[in-house]
Every structure is written in structure tokens, then in C-alpha cells.
N, C-alpha and C positions, 0 to 999 in steps of 0.2 A: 317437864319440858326440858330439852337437851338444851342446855347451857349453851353450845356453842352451836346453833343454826342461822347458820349463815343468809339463809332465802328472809327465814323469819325477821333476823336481824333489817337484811337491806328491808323488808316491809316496812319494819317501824320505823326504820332513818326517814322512808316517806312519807312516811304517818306524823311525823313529829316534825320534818321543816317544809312541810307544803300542807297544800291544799286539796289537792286530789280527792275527786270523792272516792276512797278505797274504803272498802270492807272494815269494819274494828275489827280489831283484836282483841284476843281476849285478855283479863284485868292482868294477867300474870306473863302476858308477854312485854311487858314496859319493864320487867326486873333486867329484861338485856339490853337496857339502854346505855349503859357504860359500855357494851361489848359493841353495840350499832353502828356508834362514830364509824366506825374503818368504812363504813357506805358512804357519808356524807357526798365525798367528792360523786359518788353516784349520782345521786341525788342530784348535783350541780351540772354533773353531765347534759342527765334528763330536762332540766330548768336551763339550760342556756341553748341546748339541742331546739327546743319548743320556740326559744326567744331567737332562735337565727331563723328557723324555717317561717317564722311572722311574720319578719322582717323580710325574709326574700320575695314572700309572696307576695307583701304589698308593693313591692321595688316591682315584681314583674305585674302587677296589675296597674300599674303608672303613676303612683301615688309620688311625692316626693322624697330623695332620699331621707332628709330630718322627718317627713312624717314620719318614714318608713322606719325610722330609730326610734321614735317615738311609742310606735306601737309595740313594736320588739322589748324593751324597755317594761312597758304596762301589761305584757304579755306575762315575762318574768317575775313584775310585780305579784301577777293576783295569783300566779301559783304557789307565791309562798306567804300570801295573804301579806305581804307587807311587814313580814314579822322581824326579817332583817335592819328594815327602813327604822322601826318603830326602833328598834335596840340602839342604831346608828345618832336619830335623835335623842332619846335618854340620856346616852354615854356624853352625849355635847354637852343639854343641857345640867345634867349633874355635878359633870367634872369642871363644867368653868362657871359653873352658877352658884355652887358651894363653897365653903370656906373648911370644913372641916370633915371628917371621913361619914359622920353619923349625917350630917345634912346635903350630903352628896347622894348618898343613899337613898334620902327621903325621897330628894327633888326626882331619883332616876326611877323610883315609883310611881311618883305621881300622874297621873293620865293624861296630864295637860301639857302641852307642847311648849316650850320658850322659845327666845329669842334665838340663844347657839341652835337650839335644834332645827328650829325652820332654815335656817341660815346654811348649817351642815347639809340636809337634806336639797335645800335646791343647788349645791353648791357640789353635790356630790353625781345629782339627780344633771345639771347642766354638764360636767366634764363626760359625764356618761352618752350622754344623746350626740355631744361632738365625735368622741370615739367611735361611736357603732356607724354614725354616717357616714364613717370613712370607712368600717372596715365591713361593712354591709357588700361594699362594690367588690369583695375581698375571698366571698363566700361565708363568713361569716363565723367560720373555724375557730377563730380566736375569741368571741362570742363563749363558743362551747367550752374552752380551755379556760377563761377569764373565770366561768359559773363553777366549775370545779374544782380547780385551786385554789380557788379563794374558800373555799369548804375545807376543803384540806387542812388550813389556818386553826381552824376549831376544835379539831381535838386536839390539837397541841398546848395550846389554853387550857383548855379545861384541864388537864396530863398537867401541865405545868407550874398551873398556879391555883392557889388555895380558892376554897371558894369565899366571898363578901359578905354574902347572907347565910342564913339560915333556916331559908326558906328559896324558894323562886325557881322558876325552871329549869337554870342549870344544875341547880342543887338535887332537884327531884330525878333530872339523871343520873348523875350521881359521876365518880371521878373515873376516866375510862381507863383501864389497864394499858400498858406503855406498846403492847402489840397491837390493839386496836391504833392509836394515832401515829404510830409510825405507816403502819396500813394504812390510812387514812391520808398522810403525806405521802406515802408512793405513789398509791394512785392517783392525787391530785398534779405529780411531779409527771408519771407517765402520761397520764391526759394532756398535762400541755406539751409534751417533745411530741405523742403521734398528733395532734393538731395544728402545732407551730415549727416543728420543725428545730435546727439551731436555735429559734427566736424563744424557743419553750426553756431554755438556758434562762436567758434574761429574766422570764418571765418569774423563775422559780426564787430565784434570787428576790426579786421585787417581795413577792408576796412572802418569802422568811423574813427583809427587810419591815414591811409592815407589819407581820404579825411582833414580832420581835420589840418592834417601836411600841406594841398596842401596848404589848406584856406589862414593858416596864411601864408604861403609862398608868397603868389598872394598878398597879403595883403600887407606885408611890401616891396616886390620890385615892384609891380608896382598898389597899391591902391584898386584893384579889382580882376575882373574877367574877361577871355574873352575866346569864342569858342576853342583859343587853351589851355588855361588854364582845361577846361574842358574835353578836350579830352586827356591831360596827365594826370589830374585824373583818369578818367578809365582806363589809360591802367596802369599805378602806382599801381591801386589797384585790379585792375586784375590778375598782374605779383605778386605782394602779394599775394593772396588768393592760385592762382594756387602753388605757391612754399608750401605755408603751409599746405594745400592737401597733397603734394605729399612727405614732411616730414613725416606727421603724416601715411603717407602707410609704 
């Protein structure tokens, strides 16, 4: 298989942060999962493209606006099976419920949800439903920009910083070469200027801002990075972009 196929590649970025019932692939196209990163922001295009057009429909069927964010919102959810949501609780409960790197670890394993992580999740889950209800009346453009840049965040992470386990999802990717996540950030950078305009400026800034913060965050409690680390980056810098969007309306 040619190392560097690009169609293939964007397949599996799909295949690996959503839900989509697409076709498998076959066992030996997951070896270009370090090369895929450069789709993610794709990937986030398609995921927040799905979650504006939700969102408009039910606006123009009369529902009200917070429904209509509401649904937009749980639209995005289930396409990517919540796999972000689930990484964003972890990263809480681990890093402020442990005491030392090995028992951070544990707790960001284990299945069961805490205290930080409910906490995180309606807390991330509330700024987001206020954001999109403003920027639903806006067309919803920012929506798209907010799902894709904040994808972008992800292969820099992973490119950047060692991995925590030695096992887990990120790992089984594996570490993406420095032209996939640079790819990976342009596109997430062009996505938000042709959606926002000047405001896509702001936006890019925010979400290096965030990832940046994650970094070092991952870094000093527990050495690295891991799958759930990754996916509280996105939605961290997700829930940034979208708030600042819907300030600047």
C-alpha cells in the first residue's frame, strides 16, 4: 500500500474520530495513522458542517433558539460518539483527582466518571449551548471553523509531546511526522479565515493559546500525552473559539 495516499489517509482520520457507518478498511491501512492527522481538521469541517445545518433546520422549523443549540450540539455529539467528551472528563478527573503521575493515570483509565469530570463536561457542555445560540442567528459558519480548528490542536500534541502510556489510543497511532501536523494546523488555520473572516485571526490565536496551555498542562501532571488528553484539547479549544465567535457578534 503506498505510504503516502492521501484519500486513504482522509478515510481513516474518519474512521478513527467519528462514527460514521463507513466501510472498514483493511488491517494494514491503520499503519498510516501517524500520516492521517493532516485530515483531522477535515474531519471537524464535516462534524461541525452537520452540527450548523441541525441547528438551522430546527431554527427554521420553530423550535427555539437554545433547543435549536441543543440539538446542534447532540448532533456533533453522536458523530463522534462522544469520544472527545469522554477524553475531556478523564483529563479532569485524573489530573486534579490524583496525587502523583502513576495514579493520575490510573483514575484517567478508569471507566467511571468523577466529580472534576461531570463538573468539566456540563461546564463545558453549558458555555457551548450559550455560544451556538447566538451564533446559530449568524449562519452558523463559526460552528464549522470552531469543529475544525480545534482538530488542528491534535496533531500538534501528539508531534509535540511524548506519549504517557504505553499502550492506549494515542499510542496505537503512533507519533505523526512534523508535515502531517503542520498540515493539519493549516488547514484548521484556513478553515477558520474562509469561515470567519478577520475574526478567524482571533480565533487561531485562541485555539494555539489552548493547545499550548494543554501542553504544558499534560506535561507537568503527567509527562505526556494521551488519547484522553487529546480529546480535552479539542473540545477546550473548541468551547474557546465558539465563545469568542459569539462575543465578537
Amino acid at each position: 500500500m503506498d505510504k503516502n495516499d492521501p484519500l486513504r489517509q482522509l478515510w481513516l482520520a474518519f474512521v478513527l474520530l467519528t462514527r460514521l457507518p463507513l466501510p472498514h478498511l483493511p488491517e494494514n491501512a491503520f499503519s498510516q495513522g501517524p500520516r492521517a492527522v493532516w485530515a483531522y481538521p477535515l474531519v471537524g469541517f464535516v462534524v461541525g458542517a452537520i452540527g450548523a445545518l441541525t441547528g438551522q433546520i430546527s431554527l427554521s422549523l420553530g423550535l427555539p433558539v437554545t433547543g435549536s443549540a441543543v440539538l446542534a450540539l447532540g448532533a456533533m455529539i453522536l458523530l463522534t460518539g462522544a469520544m472527545h467528551e469522554d477524553g475531556l472528563a478523564d483529563m479532569f478527573d485524573g489530573f486534579w483527582g490524583g496525587t502523583t503521575t502513576a495514579r493520575r493515570l490510573d483514575i484517567m483509565r478508569d471507566s467511571q466518571i468523577g466529580t472534576y469530570g461531570v463538573l468539566a463536561l456540563i461546564l463545558v457542555c453549558l458555555a457551548k449551548i450559550s455560544a451556538l445560540s447566538v451564533l446559530l442567528g449568524s449562519g452558523g459558519w463559526a460552528i464549522v471553523a470552531a469543529a475544525a480548528l480545534s482538530r488542528g490542536i491534535m496533531p500538534a500534541l501528539m508531534h509535540g509531546l511524548p506519549h504517557a502510556r504505553v499502550d492506549g489510543l494515542s499510542r496505537s497511532v503512533g507519533v505523526p511526522p512534523r508535515r502531517a501536523a503542520v498540515t493539519a494546523a493549516a488547514i484548521g488555520a484556513l478553515a477558520a479565515l474562509l469561515c470567519l473572516g478577520s475574526l478567524g485571526i482571533a480565533a487561531i490565536c485562541v485555539a494555539a493559546l489552548v493547545g499550548l496551555a494543554t501542553a504544558l498542562l499534560a506535561k507537568r501532571k503527567i509527562g505526556g500525552q494521551t488519547g484522553d488528553v487529546l480529546g480535552a484539547a479539542q473540545q477546550l479549544g473548541e468551547t474557546a473559539i465558539l465563545l469568542i465567535c459569539a462575543a465578537a457578534l
